[in-house]
N, C-alpha and C positions, 0 to 999 in steps of 0.2 A: 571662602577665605583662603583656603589652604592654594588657589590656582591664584593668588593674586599676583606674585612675581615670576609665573610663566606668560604674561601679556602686558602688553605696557600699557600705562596709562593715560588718558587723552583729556588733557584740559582745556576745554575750548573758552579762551577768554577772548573779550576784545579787546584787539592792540592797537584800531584807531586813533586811539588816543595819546601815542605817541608818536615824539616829533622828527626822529631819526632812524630810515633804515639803513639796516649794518648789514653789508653781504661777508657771510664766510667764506675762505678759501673749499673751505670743505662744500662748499653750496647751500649750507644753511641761510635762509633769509630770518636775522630778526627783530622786530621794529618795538626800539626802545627809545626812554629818554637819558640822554649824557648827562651824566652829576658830575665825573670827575675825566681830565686827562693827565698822563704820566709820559715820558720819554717814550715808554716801550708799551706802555698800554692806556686802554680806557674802564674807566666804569660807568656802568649804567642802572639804571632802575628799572627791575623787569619785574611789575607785578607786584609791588613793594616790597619786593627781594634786591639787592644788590651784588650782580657780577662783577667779574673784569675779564674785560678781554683783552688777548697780546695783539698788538699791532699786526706781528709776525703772519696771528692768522686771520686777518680779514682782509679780503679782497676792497672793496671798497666801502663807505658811507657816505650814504645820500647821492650815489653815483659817481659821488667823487673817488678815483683809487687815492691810496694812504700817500702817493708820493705827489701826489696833486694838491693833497689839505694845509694850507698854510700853518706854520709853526709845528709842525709834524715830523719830526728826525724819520731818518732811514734807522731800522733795526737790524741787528745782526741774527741770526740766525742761533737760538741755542742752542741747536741741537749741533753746531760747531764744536760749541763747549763739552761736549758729551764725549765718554771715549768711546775711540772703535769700535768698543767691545757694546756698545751698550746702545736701546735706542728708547726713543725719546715718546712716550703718548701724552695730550693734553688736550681735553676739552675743557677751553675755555669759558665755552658757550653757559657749561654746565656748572664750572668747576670741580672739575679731577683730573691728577696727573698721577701717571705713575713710570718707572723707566723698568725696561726689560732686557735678560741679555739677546745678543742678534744671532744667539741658535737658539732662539726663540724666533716664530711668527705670527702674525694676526691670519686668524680664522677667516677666509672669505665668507661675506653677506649671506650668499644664497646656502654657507654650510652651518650657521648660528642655529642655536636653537628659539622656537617664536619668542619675543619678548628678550630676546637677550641685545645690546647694544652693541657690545664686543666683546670677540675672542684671541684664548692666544695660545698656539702649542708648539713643543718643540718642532726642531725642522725634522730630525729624526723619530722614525717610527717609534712609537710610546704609546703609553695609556694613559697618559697624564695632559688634561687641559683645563683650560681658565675659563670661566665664564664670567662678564662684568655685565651688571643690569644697574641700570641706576635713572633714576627719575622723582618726582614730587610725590606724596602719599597725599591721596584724598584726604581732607578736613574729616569726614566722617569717620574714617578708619582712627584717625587720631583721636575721636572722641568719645571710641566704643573701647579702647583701649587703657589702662591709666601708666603701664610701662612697656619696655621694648621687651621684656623678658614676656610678658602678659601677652603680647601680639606677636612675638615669636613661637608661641604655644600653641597658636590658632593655626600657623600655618605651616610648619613644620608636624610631623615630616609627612615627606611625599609620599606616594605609593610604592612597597617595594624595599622600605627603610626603616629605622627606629630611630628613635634618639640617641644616642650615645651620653651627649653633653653639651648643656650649655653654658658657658664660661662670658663672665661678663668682662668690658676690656673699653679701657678710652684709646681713642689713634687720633693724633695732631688732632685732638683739642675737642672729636666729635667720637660720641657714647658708644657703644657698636658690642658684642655678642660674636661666639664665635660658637656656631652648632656644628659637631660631630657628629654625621648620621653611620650608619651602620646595617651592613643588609639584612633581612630576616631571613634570608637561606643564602646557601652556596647553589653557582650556578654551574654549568660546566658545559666544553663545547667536546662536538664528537667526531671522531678519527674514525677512519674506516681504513684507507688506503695505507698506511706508512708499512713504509719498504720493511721487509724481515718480520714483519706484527703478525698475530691469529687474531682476529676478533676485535670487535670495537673498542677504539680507545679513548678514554674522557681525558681532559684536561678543566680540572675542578678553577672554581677563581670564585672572588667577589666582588661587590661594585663598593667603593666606598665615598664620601664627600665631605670636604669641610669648606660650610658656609661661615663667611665671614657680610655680620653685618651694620651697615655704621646709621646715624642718623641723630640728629635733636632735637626730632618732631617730639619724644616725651620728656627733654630737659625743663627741669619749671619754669628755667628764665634762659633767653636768649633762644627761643627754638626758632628750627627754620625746616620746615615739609621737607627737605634735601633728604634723597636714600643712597644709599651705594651697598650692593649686595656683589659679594665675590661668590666666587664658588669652585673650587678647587676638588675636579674630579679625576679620579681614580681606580686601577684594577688592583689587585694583587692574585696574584696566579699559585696555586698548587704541584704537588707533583703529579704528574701524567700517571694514571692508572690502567693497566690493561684487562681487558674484561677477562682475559686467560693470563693467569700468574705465573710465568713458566722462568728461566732463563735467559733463551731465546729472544722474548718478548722483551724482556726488562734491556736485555743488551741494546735489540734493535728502538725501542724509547731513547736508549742514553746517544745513538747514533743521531737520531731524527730531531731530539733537543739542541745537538752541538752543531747541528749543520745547520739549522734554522735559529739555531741564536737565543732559546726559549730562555735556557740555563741565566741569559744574562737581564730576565725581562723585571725581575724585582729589583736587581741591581738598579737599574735606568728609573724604573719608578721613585724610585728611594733617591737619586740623585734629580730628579727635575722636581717630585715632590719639594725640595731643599730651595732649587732655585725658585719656583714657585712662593716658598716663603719670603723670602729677597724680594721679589714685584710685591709682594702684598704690603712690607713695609717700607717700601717707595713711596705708598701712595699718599695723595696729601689732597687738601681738603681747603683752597684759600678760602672759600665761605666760611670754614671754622674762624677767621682771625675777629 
């Protein structure tokens, strides 16, 4: 249980049965039935779940493109409406959007951890990044479980971690937990070479994370299998210890911190940690309405 949201989940249904394929701009192929259309977007019924998707991002349906389908407006682009400062994520597909600022980046594919959908770190070196995993929870899991705290128990925490807290929390309208882990030792990396030093030098640190996670697979009424797991990870750093205590040592430390930037490395955690929070209550959830 505990490796469930390091691998995603694979629901193999058949979609024979429906009348309309929708191509994404993103390349997703998915073959659903249309129940509703709007100016700027459509809804469908996938699996007796109901999406919406924006216009903006499908390439075509049923090979038709969006600007060929009679009664079909041309959309404007929202992410127009966005300021400069800020950029725009949304899967439709899925339902979730969140906005980030643009020293902020998304994580390349091939640097994601297995199972994760998306990532996002500053553009400046940090220790601070995002992880977004979001997908359906098998039936079974929901029935071995009777709350989200109860199935949060099972799978938390990873190896390497403790609990810290978990803190129960609604976001736009969907039930969601927000676990603080915490590491069970201090790590540290090792210095050999820095200019003026005797002796090896540690620079002590810990790993920390705060999982945010939403869902209404156990609400009594209106659930829907929908997950979205955040994960907000992080260092924080210690002061540089020298394995010889001298003067010397300690000067040339305070030289090899200021040239290298160390002095400023909790500063910047503590600052994208902040902005971090910002994306997190961006995010929204049109399935919840």
């Amino acid at each position: 249980m505990k490796k469930i949201f390091f691998i995603l989940f694979c629901l193999c249904l058949n979609s024979s049965l429906f009348a309309e394929t929708i191509v994404l701009k993103s390349g997703k192929t998915v073959e659903a039935k249309i129940i509703e259309k709007n100016n700027d977007s459509i809804k469908v019924d996938l699996y007796g779940t109901s999406l919406t998707y924006y216009l903006e991002d499908i390439e075509s349906i049923d090979g038709k493109s969006i600007d060929a389908i009679d009664g079909q407006p041309k959309v404007n682009d929202r992410n127009q409406s966005q300021s400069s400062s800020t950029k725009f994520f949304n899967d439709s597909a899925f339902g979730l959007s969140f906005e980030y600022p643009s020293n902020w980046e998304m994580t390349p594919k091939d640097k994601l951890e297995n199972g994760m959908n998306v990532g996002l770190q500053p553009k400046e070196r940090s220790t601070v990044n995002i992880v977004f995993q979001y997908d359906y929870l098998p039936e079974e899991t929901i029935k071995e479980n009777s709350s989200l705290k109860d199935f949060l128990a099972e799978i938390f925490p990873p190896e390497g971690f403790k609990v810290g807290s978990i803190t129960p929390l609604t976001f736009d309208k969907v039930s969601g937990c927000l676990v603080k882990l915490l590491p069970e030792k201090k790590l540290a990396i090792s210095f050999k070479n820095i200019e003026g030093a005797q002796g090896t030098v540690l620079r002590p640190f810990i790993n920390l994370a705060d999982y945010y996670f939403f869902t209404n697979a156990f609400a009594p009424e209106k659930k829907d299998k929908r997950f979205v797991m955040v994960g907000v990870k992080y260092i924080e750093y210690f002061p540089m210890s020298p394995e010889i205590d001298n003067p010397n040592n300690r000067e040339a430390l305070r030289n090899y911190e200021l040239k290298m930037g160390h002095n400023d490395d909790n500063k910047k955690t503590t600052k994208y940690c902040e902005e971090a929070k910002k994306i997190i209550d961006s995010l929204r959830f049109p399935w919840s309405r």
